[in-house]
C-alpha positions in Angstrom: -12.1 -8.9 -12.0 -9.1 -9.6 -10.0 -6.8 -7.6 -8.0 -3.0 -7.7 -7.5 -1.8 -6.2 -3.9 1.9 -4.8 -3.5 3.4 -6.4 -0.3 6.9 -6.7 -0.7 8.9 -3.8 0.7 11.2 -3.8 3.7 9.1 -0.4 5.4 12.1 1.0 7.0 10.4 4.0 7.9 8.3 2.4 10.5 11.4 0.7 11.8 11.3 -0.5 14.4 7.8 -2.2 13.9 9.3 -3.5 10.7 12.7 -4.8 12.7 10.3 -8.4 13.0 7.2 -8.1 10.7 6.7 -6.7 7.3 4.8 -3.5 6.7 1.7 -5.4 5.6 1.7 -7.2 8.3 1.7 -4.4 10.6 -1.1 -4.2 12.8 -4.0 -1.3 12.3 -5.6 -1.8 15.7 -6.8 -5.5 15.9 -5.3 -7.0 12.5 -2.7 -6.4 9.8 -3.4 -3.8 7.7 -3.0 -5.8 4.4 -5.8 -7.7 5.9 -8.1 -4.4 5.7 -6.9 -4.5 2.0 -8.5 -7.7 1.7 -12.3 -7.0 2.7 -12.1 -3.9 0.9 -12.0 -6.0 -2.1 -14.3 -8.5 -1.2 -17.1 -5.7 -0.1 -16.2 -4.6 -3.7 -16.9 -8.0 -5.2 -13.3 -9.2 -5.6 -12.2 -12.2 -4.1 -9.1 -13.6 -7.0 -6.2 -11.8 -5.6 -2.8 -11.8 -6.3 -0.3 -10.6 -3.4 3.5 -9.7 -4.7 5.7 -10.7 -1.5 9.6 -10.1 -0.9 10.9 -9.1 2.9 9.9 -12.0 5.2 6.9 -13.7 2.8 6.4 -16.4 5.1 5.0 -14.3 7.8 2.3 -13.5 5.2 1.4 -16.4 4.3 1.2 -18.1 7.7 -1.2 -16.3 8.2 -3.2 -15.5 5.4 -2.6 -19.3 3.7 -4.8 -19.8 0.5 -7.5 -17.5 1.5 -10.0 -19.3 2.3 -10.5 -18.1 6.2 -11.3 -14.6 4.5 -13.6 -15.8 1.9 -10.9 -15.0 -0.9 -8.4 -16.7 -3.5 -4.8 -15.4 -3.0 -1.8 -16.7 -5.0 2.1 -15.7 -4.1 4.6 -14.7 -6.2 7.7 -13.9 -4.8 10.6 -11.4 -5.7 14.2 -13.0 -5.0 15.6 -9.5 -5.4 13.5 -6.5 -5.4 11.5 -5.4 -8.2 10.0 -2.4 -7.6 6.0 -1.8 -7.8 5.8 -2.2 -11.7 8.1 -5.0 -11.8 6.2 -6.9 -8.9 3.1 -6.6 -10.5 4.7 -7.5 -14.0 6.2 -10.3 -12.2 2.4 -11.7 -11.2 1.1 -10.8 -15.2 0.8 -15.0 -15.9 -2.2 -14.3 -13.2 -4.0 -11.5 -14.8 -6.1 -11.2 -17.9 -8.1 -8.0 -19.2 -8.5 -5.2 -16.4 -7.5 -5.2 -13.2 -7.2 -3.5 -9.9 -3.5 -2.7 -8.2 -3.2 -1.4 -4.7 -0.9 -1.2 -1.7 -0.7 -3.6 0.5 0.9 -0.9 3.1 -1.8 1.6 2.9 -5.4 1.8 4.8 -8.0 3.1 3.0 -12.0 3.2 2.1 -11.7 4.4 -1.5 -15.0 3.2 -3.7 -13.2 0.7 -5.9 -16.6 0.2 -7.8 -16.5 3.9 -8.5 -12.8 3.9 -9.9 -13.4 1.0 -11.9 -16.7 2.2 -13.8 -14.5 5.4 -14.3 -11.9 3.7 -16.1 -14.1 1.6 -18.4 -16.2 5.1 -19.3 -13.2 6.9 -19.8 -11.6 3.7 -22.2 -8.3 4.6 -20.2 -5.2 2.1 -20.3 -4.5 3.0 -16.9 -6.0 5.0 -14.1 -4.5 6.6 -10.9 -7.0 7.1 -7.8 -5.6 10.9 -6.7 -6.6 12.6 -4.1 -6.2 16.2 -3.1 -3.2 16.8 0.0 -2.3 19.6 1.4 1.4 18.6 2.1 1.8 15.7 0.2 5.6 14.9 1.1 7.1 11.9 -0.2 4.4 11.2 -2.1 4.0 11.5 -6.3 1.7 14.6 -7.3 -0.4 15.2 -10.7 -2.1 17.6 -12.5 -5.4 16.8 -14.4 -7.1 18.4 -17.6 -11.2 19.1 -17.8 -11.6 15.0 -18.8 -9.0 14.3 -15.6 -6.9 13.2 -18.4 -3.2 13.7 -16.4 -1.4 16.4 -17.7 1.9 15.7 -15.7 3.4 13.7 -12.9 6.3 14.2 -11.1 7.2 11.5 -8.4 8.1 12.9 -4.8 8.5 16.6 -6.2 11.4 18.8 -4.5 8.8 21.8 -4.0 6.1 20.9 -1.6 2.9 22.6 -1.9 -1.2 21.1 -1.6 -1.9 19.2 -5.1 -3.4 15.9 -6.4 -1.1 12.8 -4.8 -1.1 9.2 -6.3 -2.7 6.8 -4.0 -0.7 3.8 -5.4 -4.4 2.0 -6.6 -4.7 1.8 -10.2 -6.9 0.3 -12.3 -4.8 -1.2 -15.5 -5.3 -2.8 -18.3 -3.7 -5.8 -19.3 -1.7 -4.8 -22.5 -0.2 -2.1 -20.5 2.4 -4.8 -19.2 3.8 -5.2 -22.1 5.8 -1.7 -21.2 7.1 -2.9 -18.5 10.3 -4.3 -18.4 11.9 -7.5 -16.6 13.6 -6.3 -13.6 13.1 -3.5 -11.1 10.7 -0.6 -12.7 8.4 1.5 -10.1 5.1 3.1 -11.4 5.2 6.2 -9.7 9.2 7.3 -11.4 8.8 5.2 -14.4 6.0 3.9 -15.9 3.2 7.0 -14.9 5.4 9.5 -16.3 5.5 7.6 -19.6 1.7 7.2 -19.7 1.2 11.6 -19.3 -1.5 12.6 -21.8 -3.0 9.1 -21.8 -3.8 7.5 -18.6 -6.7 10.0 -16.3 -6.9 10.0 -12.8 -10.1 9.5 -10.8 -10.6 11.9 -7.7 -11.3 10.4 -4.7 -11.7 12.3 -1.3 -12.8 8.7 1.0 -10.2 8.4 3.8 -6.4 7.0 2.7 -3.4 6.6 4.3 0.1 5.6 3.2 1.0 4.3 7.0 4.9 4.3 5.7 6.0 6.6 8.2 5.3 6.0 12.2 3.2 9.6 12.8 1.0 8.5 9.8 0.9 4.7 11.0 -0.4 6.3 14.9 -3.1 8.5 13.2 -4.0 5.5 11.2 -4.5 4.2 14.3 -6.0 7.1 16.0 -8.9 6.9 13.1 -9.6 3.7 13.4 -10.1 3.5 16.8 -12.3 6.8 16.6 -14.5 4.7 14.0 -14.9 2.0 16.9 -15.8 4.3 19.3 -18.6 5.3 17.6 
């Protein structure tokens, strides 16, 4: 199976890190966290990755190069004006065949991918969302979930905060499903999931994730991963 990672936004919310160095390449104690990104796939047995770049690319692949330092296959493809998370990853669709994984290259996280994946195939879904429960989830999209975990609705960064099911921004997608995607900017989470309600499920997760877009959840990133050390 291969894997597409979403690395090419500006992260203005952790300006200033992001003044010099794009949020993937943002350090989670002793190495970017896209590079985390990485060996979770590998430790999950997938090594053919394709990385969607757009603000400073070169600093990404300076240091990543072809892959081969971390025991992995990456190929670029690069976004000359931004095209959202749905339009990067349509952008890389020459790369993909059958199913395959999506995730952020901006978050940290130790979600089973394994687990996700065998939920998808058993559930026959086009697409699946890896939700986990939040008790604040601000900024983030939220989703309800029928007895099958069949999602019932999704609204994307609701105006009413309260604790629910947030999107994680990894997916597990079948090819075909591309083919609603058009050229040009489109995002998942405010156009493409709320088009899939009723037939796409969501698997529930509760391993540790973090969107590290904003600088309090980028320092507790931090805080938990050097806590992990410790021990």
């Amino acid at each position: 199976m291969k894997a597409v990672i979403m690395a090419g936004g500006r992260g203005v919310r952790l300006r200033p890190l992001t003044d010099v160095t794009p949020k993937p390449m943002v350090p989670l104690i002793d190495k970017p966290v896209l590079e985390y990104t990485l060996n979770l796939l590998k430790q999950n047995g997938i090594t053919e990755v394709a990385v969607t770049l757009g603000y400073m690319p070169e600093k990404v692949t300076e240091y990543f190069g072809n892959g081969e330092r971390f025991d992995m296959k990456l190929t670029y493809f690069y976004e000359k004006e931004p095209l959202g998370t749905a339009g990067g990853v349509k952008n890389a669709e020459s790369f993909l065949d059958g199913t395959f994984l999506v995730l952020s290259g901006d978050a940290y996280t130790e979600v089973d991918l394994n687990r996700a994946i065998s939920f998808h195939l058993s559930k026959r879904s086009p697409f699946t969302v890896v939700a986990q429960p939040h008790p604040w989830p601000v900024g983030l999209g939220t989703l309800e979930i029928d007895f099958e975990n069949r999602i019932s609705s999704f609204i994307e960064k609701p105006e009413v905060v309260r604790p629910a099911l947030v999107n994680t921004g990894i997916y597990v997608i079948e090819k075909k499903v591309l083919k609603m995607i058009p050229n040009g900017f489109y995002d998942f989470g405010r156009d493409l999931l709320p088009r899939l309600v009723g037939r796409c499920y969501a698997c529930v997760d509760y391993s540790y994730w973090s969107d590290i877009g904003t600088l309090p959840s980028y320092y507790e990133t931090n805080k938990y991963l050097a806590t992990s050390y410790i021990k």
